[in-house]
C-alpha positions in Angstrom: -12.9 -0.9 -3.2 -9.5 -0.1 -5.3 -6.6 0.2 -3.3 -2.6 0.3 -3.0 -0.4 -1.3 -0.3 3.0 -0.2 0.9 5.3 -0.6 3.2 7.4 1.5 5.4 8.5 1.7 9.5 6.4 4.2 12.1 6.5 6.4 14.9 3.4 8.2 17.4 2.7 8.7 20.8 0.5 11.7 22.8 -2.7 11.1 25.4 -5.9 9.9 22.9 -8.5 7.9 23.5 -8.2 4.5 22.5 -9.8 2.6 19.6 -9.4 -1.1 19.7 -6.4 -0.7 21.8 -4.7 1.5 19.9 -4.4 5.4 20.7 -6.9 7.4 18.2 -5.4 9.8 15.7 -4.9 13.3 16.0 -2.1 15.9 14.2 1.1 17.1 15.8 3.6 19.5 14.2 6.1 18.7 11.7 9.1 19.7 13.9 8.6 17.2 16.5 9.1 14.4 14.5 12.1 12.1 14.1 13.4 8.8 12.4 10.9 9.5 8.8 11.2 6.8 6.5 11.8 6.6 2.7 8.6 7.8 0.7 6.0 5.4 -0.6 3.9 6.5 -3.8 0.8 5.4 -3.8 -1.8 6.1 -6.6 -3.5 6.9 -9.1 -6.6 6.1 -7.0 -10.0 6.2 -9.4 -13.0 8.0 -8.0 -16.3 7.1 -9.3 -18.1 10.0 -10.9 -21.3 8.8 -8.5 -18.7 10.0 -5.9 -19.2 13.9 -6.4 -22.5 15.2 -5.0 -24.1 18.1 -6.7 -22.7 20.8 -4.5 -19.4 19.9 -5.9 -17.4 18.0 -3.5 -16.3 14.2 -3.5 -15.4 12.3 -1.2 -13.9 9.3 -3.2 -14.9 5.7 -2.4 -11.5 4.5 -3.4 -8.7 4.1 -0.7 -5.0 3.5 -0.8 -3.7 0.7 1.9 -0.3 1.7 3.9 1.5 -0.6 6.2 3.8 0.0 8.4 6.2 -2.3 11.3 5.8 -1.2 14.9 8.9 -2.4 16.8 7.1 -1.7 20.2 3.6 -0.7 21.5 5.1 2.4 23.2 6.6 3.6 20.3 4.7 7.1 19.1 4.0 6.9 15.1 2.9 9.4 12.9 2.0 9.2 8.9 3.4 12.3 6.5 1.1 12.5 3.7 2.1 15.1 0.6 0.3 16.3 -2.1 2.5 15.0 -5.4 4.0 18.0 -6.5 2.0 17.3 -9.9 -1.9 17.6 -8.6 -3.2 20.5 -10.0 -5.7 20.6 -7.3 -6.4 20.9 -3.1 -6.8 18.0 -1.8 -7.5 16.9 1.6 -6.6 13.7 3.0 -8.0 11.3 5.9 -6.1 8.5 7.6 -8.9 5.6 8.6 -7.6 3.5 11.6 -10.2 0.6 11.7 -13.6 2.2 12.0 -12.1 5.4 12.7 -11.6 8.3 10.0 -8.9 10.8 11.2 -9.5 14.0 8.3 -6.7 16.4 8.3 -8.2 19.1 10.0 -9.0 22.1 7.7 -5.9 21.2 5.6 -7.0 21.3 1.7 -2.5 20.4 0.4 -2.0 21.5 -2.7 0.4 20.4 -5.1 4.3 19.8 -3.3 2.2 20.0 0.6 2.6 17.8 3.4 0.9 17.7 6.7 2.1 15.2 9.6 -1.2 13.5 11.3 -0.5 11.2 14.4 -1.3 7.6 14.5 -0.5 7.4 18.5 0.9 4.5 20.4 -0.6 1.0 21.0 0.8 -0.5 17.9 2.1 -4.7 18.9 5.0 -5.4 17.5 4.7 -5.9 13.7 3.0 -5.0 10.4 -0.1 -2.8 10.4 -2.3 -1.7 7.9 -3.9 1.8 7.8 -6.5 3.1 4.7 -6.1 6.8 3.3 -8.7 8.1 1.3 -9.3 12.0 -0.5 -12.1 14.5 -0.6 -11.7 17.9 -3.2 -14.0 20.2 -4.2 -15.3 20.8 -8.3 -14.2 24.1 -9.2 -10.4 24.2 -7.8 -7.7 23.4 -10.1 -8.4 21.2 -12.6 -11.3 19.5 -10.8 -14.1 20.7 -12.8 -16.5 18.4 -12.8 -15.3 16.5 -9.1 -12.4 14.5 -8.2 -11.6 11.9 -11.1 -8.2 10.5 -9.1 -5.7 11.4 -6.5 -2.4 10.0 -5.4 -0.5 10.6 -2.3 3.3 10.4 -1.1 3.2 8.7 2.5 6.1 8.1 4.9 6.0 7.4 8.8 7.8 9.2 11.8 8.2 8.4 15.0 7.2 11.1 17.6 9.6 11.8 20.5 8.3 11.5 24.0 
C-alpha cells in the first residue's frame, strides 16, 4: 500500500461511540471549528487500474497517512480535507481511524471543495496517525476510464465544546 505522511496539530469532540478508546468519526459543520492548522499536501496517490469495477467506480487501494499531535484527550479534533483546486474530477474522501472507515457522507468535492469530518475526542497526548483514501466515478471529469490518482489538501481543527 503507497502512502504519504504529514504532520499537523488537531481538534474534535461530540458524543460517538468509541473505537479503541477513541470517539468514532462523524462530520460537523465548517463554522464550528477553530484553531485550523497550516495545510499539508498530500499526493499524487496511484490507483491501480484493477481498482475500478466495471460499473465505473473505484475505490483506490492506495492511501495517504496524516498525523497529527493531540495536546490532551479531551481536546475535540476534526480533519479539513479539499479537493486541489486542480482535479478535474469529484472526488470523495474517507478518513480510516484504525479499523474504522469514516466516508464523507454523500459529498463527491470537486476541484477547490472542502468538507470538515470529525475525528472526536480520546486522542492521548501525542502524535497520531490517521489513513485517507478516495473513491470517484468513470465518466465525471476527466475520469474516463476510473480513478488513475488523487491528491488531497488536509489540515486539523479543533472543535469547541
Amino acid at each position: 500500500m503507497n502512502s504519504a505522511t504529514a504532520e499537523g496539530d488537531d481538534a474534535g469532540n461530540v458524543p460517538r461511540p468509541r473505537v479503541g478508546g477513541v470517539v468514532a468519526p462523524g462530520v460537523i459543520a465548517p463554522g464550528a471549528l477553530r484553531a485550523v492548522t497550516s495545510v499539508t499536501h498530500l499526493g499524487p496517490i496511484s490507483c491501480p487500474a484493477s481498482d475500478t469495477s466495471a460499473d465505473g467506480r473505484t475505490v483506490c487501494s492506495n492511501t495517504a497517512a496524516y498525523a497529527f499531535n493531540s495536546d490532551a484527550p479531551d481536546i475535540i479534533y476534526a480533519l479539513k480535507v479539499q479537493a486541489p483546486a486542480a482535479h478535474c474530477a469529484p472526488v470523495v474522501y474517507s478518513v480510516i481511524v484504525g479499523n474504522r472507515t469514516s466516508v464523507l457522507p454523500n459529498r463527491a468535492l470537486n476541484g477547490g471543495e472542502s468538507q470538515f469530518i470529525e475525528l472526536g475526542s480520546g486522542w492521548s497526548r501525542g502524535r497520531h496517525q490517521v489513513r485517507i483514501g478516495a473513491m470517484a466515478q468513470s465518466g465525471q471529469g476527466c475520469n474516463t476510464r476510473g480513478l488513475n490518482s488523487w491528491s488531497v489538501d488536509v489540515s486539523t481543527a479543533i472543535v469547541p465544546r
